[in-house]
C-alpha positions in Angstrom: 0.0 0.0 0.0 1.5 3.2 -1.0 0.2 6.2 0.7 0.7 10.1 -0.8 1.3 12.8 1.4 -1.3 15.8 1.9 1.2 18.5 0.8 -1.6 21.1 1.6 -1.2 20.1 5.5 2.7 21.7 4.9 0.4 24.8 4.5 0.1 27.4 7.6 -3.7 27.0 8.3 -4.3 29.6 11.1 -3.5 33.0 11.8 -1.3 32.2 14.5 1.0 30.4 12.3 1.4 33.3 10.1 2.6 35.5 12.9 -0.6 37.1 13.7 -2.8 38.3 16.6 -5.0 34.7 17.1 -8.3 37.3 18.1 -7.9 38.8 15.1 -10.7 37.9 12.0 -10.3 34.9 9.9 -8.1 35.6 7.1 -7.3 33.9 3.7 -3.9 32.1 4.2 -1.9 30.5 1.6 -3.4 28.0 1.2 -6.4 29.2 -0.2 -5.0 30.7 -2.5 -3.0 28.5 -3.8 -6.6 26.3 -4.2 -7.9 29.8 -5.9 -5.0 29.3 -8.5 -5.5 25.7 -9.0 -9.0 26.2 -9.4 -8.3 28.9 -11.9 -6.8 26.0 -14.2 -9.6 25.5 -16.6 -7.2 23.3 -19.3 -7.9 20.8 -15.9 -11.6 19.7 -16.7 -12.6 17.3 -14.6 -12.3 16.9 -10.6 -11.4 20.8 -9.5 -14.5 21.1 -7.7 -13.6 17.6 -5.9 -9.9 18.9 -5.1 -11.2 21.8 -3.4 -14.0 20.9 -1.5 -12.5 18.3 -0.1 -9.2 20.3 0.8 -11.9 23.2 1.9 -15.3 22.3 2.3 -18.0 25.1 2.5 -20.0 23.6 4.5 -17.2 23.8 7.5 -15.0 26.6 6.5 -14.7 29.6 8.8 -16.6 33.0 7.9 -13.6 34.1 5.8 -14.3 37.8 4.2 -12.8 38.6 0.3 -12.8 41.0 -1.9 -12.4 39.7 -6.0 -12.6 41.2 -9.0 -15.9 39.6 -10.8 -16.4 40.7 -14.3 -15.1 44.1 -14.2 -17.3 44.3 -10.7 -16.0 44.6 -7.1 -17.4 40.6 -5.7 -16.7 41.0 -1.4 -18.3 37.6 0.1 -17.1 35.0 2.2 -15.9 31.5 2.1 -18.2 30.3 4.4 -21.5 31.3 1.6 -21.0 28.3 -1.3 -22.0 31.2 -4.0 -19.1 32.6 -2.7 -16.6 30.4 -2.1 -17.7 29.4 -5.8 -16.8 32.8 -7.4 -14.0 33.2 -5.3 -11.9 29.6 -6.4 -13.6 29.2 -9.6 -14.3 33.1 -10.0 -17.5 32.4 -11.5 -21.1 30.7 -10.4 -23.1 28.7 -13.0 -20.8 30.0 -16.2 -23.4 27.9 -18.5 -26.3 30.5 -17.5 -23.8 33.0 -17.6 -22.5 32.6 -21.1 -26.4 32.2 -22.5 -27.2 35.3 -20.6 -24.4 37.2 -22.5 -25.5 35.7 -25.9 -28.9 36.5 -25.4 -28.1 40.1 -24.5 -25.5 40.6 -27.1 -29.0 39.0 -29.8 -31.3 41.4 -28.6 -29.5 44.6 -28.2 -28.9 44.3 -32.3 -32.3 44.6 -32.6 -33.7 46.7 -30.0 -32.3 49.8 -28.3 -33.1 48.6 -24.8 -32.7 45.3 -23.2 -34.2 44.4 -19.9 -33.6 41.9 -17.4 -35.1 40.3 -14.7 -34.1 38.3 -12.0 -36.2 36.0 -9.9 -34.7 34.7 -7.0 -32.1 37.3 -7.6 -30.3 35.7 -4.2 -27.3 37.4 -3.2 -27.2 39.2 -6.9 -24.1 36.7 -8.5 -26.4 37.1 -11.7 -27.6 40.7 -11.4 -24.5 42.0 -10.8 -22.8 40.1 -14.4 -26.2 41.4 -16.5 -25.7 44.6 -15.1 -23.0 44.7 -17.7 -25.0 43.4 -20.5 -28.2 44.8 -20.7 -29.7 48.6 -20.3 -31.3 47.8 -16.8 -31.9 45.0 -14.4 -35.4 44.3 -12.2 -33.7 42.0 -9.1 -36.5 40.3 -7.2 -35.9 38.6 -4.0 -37.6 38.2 -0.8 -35.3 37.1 1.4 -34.0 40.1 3.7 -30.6 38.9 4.8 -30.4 38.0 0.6 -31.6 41.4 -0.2 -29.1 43.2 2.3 -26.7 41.7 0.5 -27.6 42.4 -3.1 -28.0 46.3 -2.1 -24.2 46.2 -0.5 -22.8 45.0 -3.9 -24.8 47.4 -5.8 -23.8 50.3 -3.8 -20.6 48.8 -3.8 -19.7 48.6 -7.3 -22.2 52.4 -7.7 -24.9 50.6 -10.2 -27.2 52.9 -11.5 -29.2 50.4 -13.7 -30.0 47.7 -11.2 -33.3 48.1 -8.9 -34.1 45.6 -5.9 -37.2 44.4 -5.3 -37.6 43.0 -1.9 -40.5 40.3 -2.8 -41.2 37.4 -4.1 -43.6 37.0 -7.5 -46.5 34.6 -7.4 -50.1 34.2 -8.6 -51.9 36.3 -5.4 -51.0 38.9 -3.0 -50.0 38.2 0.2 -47.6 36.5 3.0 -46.2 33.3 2.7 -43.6 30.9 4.9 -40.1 31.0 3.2 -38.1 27.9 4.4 -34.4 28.8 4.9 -31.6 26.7 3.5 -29.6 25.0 7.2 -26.4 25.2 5.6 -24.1 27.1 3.3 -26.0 27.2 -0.2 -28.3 30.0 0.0 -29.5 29.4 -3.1 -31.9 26.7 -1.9 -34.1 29.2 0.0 -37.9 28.7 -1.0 -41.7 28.8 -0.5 -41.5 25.6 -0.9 -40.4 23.2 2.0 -37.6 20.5 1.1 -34.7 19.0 2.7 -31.9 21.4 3.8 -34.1 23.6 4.5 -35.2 24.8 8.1 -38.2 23.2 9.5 -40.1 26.7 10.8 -40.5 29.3 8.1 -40.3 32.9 8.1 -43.1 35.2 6.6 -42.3 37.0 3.6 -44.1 39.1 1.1 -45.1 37.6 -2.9 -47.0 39.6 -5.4 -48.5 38.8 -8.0 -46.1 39.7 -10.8 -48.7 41.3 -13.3 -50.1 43.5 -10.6 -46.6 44.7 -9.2 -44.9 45.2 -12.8 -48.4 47.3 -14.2 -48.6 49.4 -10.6 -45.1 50.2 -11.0 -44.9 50.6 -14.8 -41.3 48.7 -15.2 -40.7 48.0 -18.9 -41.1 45.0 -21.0 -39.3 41.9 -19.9 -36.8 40.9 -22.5 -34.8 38.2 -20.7 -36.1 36.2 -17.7 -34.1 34.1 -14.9 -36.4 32.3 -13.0 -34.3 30.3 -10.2 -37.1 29.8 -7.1 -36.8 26.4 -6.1 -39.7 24.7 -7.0 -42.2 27.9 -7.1 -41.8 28.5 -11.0 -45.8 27.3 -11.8 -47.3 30.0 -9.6 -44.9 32.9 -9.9 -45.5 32.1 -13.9 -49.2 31.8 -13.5 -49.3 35.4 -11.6 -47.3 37.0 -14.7 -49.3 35.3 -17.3 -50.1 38.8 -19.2 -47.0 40.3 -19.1 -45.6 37.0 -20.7 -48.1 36.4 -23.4 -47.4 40.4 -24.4 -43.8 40.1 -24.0 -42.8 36.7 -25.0 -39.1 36.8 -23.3 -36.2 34.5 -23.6 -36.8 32.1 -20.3 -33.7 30.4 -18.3 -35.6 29.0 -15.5 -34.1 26.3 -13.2 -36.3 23.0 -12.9 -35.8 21.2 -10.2 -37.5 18.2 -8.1 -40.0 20.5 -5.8 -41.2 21.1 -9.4 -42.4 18.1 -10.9 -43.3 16.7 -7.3 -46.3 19.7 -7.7 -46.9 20.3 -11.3 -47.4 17.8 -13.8 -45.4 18.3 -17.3 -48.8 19.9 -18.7 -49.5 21.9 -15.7 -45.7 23.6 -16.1 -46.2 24.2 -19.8 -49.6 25.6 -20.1 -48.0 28.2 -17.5 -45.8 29.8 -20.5 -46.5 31.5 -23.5 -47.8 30.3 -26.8 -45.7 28.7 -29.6 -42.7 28.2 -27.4 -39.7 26.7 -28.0 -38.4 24.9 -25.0 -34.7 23.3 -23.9 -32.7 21.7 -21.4 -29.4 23.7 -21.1 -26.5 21.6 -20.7 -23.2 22.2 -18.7 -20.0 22.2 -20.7 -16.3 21.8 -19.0 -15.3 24.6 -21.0 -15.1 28.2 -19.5 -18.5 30.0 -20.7 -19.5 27.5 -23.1 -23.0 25.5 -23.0 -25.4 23.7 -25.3 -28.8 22.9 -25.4 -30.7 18.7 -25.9 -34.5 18.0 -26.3 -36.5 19.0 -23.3 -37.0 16.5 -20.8 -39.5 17.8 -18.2 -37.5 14.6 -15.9 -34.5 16.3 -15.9 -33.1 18.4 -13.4 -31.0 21.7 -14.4 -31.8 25.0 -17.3 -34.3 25.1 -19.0 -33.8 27.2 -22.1 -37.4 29.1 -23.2 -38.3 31.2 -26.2 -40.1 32.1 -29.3 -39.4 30.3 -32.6 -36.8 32.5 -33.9 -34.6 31.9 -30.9 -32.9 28.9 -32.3 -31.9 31.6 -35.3 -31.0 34.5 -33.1 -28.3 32.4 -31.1 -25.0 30.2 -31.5 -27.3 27.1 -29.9 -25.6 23.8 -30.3 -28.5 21.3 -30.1 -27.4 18.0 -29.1 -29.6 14.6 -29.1 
């Protein structure tokens, strides 16, 4: 039996063996970055995300504050948030969506003068903050208030002038409903609708129904649409069923178990628009690449949403 040595435990872990005051903060020691830079290796294409976890799992990390640069943008977060210890080693968060986003943008501003995006379980703004770059003004909607506390800091942060929060969450009536918190270091699983990893008591939050809130308020067509809410799609679809049938936007929308476990297949689709074209969105090793396959409602992941001529309007690779 030949055993290797952990040349990562050769690393100083603590502030202490770096010289420094023990009371003081957590800090990032050399060892994360030196995970940062092998994460940064994207010619390596499979097993980073193993490598680092395991060497620095989010789940038990210390509250570790950074600051990184994030398309252009000022990203602060901290290691012990897994959007952030994402960006931070891999110095991005879902580059599949990311790289669609850009190519839908990059369609529609060649035909249009103003491109608008909106962001549905906007979360701590990873997504908002990248469009903000792309588009001529981003609607972020989230209920969650530590979430939305967040969001605000980076946008003040980094002085956006063409993203607006929304502190609620969009569904087919007006009211207060339980939120169930995630227990652990994804906040991303957040949602009205319970599941595992979530906490068992939920906190009230406000949801409006998105074709009141958008008409009250007068906020401009939607062009491009992220819907990532954790198995609440059907109802927060259903409440902006006007606005959708009018505007007929490009849809990436994150299906997910809590989804199908409510909404049958026909349920889900009669919530869109008309003569739709419809895609599962499929991860790609390469940096800010993707491609789209047949839609199977089955399958967890992107789904990729839009009128007929979207399949003309983008680079879409279309695997069986």
């Amino acid at each position: 039996l030949v055993t290797r040595p952990n040349y990562f435990n050769f690393l100083p872990h603590t502030a202490a063996q770096f010289g420094l005051d023990s009371r003081m903060p957590a800090a990032l020691t050399l060892k994360h970055r030196l995970l940062r830079k092998f994460a940064h290796q994207r010619w390596i294409t499979r097993g980073r995300m193993r490598v680092v976890r395991t060497l620095c799992n989010p789940d038990t990390v210390a509250d570790i504050p950074f600051e990184v640069d994030y398309f252009g943008k000022r990203y602060a977060g901290s290691l012990a948030n897994f959007m952030d210890w994402t960006i931070y080693f891999f110095g991005r968060y879902e580059s599949e969506e990311l790289a669609l986003f850009r190519d839908v943008a990059r369609a529609l501003r060649s035909q249009r003068d103003q491109v608008t995006f909106y962001d549905v379980g906007a979360n701590a703004g990873t997504h908002s903050l990248f469009m903000s770059g792309q588009v001529s003004q981003v609607h972020a909607f989230e209920p969650n208030p530590a979430m939305v506390e967040r969001l605000t800091s980076r946008i003040r942060g980094n002085s956006l002038q063409n993203v607006t929060v929304h502190p609620v969450g969009l569904a087919d009536s007006d009211e207060a409903r339980g939120f169930y918190l995630p227990d652990h270091s994804n906040t991303g699983v957040g949602s009205f609708v319970y599941d595992a990893g979530q906490q068992r008591e939920p906190i009230s939050l406000p949801v409006r129904r998105g074709d009141h809130y958008l008409g009250e308020r007068e906020l401009p067509r939607i062009d491009i649409l992220k819907m990532d809410i954790q198995g609440y799609e059907v109802p927060a679809l259903q409440g902006l069923r006007a606005r959708l049938h009018r505007d007929r936007p490009v849809i990436i929308l994150e299906m997910c178990h809590l989804t199908r476990k409510r909404w049958s297949e026909q349920e889900f689709l009669a919530a869109l628009y008309p003569d739709h074209r419809i895609y599962n969105l499929e991860h790609c090793h390469d940096w800010l690449r993707y491609q789209v396959i047949p839609f199977d409602y089955r399958r967890d992941g992107n789904l990729l949403i839009g009128p007929p001529k979207l399949k003309h309007a983008l680079p879409l690779q279309l695997s069986a």
